[in-house]
C-alpha positions as a Markdown table, in Angstrom:
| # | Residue | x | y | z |
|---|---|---|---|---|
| 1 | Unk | 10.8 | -4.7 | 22.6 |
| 2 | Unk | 11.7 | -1.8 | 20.4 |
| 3 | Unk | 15.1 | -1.5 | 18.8 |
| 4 | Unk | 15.4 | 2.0 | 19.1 |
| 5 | Unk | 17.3 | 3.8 | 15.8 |
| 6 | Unk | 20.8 | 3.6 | 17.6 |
| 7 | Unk | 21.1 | 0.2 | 18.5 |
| 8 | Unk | 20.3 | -1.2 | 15.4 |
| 9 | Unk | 22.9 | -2.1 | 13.0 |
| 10 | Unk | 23.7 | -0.6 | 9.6 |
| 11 | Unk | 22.1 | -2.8 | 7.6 |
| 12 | Unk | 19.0 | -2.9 | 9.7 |
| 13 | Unk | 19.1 | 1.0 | 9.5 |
| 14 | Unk | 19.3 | 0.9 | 5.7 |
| 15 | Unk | 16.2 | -1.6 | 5.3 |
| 16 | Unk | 14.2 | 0.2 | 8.0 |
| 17 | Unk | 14.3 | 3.4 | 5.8 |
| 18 | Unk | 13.9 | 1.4 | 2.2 |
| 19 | Unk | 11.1 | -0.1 | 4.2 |
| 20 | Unk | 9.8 | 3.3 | 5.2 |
| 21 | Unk | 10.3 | 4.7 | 1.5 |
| 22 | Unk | 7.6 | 1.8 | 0.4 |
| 23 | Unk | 5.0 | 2.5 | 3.1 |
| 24 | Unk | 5.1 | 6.3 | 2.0 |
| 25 | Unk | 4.8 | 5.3 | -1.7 |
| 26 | Unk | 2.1 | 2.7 | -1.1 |
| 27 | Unk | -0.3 | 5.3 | 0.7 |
| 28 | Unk | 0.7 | 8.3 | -1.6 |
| 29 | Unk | -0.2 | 5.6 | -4.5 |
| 30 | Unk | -3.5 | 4.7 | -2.2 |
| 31 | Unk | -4.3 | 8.4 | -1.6 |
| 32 | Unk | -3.9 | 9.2 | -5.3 |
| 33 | Unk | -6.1 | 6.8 | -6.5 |
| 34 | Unk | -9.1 | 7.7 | -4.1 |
| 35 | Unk | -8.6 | 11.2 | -5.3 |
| 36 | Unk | -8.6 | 9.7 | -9.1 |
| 37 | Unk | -12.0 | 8.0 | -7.8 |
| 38 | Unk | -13.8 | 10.7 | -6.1 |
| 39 | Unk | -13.0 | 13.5 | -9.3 |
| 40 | Unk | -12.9 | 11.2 | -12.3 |
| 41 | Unk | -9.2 | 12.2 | -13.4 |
| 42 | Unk | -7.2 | 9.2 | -15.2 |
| 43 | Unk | -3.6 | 9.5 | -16.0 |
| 44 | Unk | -0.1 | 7.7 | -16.4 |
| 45 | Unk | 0.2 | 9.0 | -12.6 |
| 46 | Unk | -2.7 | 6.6 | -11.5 |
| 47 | Unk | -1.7 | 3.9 | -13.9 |
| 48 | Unk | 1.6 | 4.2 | -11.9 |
| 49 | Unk | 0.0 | 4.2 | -8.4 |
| 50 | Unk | -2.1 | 1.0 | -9.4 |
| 51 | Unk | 1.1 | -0.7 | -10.1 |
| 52 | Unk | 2.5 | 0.2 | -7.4 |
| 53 | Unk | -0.1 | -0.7 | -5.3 |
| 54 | Unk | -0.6 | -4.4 | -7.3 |
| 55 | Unk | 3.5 | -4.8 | -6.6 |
| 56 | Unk | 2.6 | -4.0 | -3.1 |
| 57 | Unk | -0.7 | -6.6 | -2.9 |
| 58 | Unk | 1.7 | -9.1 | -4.5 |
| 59 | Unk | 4.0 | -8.5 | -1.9 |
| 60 | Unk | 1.5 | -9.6 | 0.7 |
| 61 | Unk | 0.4 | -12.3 | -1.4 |
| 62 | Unk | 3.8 | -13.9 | -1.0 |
| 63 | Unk | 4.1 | -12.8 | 2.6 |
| 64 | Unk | 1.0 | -14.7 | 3.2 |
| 65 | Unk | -0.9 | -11.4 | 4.5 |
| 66 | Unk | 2.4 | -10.4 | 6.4 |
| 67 | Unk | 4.9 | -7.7 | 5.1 |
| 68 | Unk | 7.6 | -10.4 | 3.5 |
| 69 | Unk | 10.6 | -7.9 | 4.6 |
| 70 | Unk | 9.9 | -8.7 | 8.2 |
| 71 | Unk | 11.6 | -11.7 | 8.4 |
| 72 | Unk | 14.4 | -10.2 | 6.8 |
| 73 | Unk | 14.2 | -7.3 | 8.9 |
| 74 | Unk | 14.5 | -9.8 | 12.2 |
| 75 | Unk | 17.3 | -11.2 | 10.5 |
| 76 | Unk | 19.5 | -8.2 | 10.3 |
| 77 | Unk | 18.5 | -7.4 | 14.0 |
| 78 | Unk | 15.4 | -5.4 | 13.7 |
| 79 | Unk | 12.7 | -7.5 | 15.3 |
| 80 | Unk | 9.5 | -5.0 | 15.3 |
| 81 | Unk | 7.2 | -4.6 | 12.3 |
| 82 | Unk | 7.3 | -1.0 | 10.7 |
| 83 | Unk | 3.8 | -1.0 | 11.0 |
| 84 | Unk | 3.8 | -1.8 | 15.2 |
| 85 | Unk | 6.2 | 1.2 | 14.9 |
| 86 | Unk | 3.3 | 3.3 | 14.8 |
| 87 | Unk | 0.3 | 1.7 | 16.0 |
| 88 | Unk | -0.5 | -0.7 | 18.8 |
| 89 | Unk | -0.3 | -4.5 | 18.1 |
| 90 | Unk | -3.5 | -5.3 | 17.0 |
| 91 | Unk | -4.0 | -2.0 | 14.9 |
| 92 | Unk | -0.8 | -3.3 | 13.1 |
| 93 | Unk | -2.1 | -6.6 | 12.7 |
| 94 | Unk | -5.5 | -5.2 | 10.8 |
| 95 | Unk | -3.6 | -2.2 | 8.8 |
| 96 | Unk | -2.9 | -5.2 | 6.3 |
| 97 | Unk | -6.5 | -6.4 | 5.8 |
| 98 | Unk | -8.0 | -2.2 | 6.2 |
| 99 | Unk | -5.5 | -1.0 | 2.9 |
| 100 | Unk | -6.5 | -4.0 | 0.9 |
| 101 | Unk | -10.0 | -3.5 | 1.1 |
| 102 | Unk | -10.1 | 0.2 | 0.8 |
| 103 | Unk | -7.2 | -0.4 | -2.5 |
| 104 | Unk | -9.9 | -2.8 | -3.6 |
| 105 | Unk | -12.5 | 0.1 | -3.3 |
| 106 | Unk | -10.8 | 2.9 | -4.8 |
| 107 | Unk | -10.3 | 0.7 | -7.7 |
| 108 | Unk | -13.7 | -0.7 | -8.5 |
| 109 | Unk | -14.6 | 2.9 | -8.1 |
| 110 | Unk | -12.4 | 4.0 | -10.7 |
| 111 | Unk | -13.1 | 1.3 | -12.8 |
| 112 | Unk | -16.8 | 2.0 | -12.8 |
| 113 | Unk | -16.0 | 5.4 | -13.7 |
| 114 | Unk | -14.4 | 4.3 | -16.5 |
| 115 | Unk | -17.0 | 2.3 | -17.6 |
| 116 | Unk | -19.7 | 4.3 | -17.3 |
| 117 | Unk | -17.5 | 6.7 | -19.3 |
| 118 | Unk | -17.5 | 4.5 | -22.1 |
| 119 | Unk | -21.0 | 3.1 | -22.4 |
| 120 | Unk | -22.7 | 3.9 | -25.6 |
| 121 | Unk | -25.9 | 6.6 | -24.9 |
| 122 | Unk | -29.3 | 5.4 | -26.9 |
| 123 | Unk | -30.1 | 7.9 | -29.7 |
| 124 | Unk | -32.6 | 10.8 | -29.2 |
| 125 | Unk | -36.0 | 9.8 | -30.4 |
């Protein structure tokens, strides 16, 4: 059952929205740093957007794969995951596992980038 925004309480209002405010920074950090791997651009803006994203895979961590403000959120009488909010069940349930892998991705690709940016060219003969 969905609380709808009315019947929740103030508290639950005020995490629902701080909860919202990380899921829009997490995939404005994860859309950042695809574009930072697809044109080669590095700068304190992506450095920020990896941490955010590493605070958020942290998150997780300690959550055991599950956002760890959903138990809070249930306790201050908003039972339904922000992600189930948007997407059926299951969709929710893989949205975890799907940003992981493609953060993961977007970073190895920018790491290689950087890299290969780096490595030392032979001399002409």
């Amino acid at each position: 059952m969905v609380a709808s925004w009315s019947e929740l309480s103030p508290p639950a209002k005020t995490l629902r929205l701080i909860h919202v405010a990380i899921a829009v920074i997490g995939l404005a950090s994860l859309g950042y740093l695809w574009l930072c791997a697809l044109t080669g651009r590095r700068d304190r803006l992506l450095a920020m957007a990896c941490g955010a994203l590493s605070l958020q895979g942290a998150a997780i961590l300690v959550g055991r794969g599950n956002c760890p403000m959903g138990p809070i959120q249930a306790r201050l009488g908003d039972p339904v995951p922000l992600f189930e909010l948007l997407l059926p069940k299951r969709a929710a349930k893989a949205a975890f596992p799907v940003l992981i892998a493609t953060a993961l991705a977007g970073l190895a690709m920018v790491g290689a980038r950087y890299a290969r940016g780096f490595q030392r060219v032979p001399p002409a003969a």
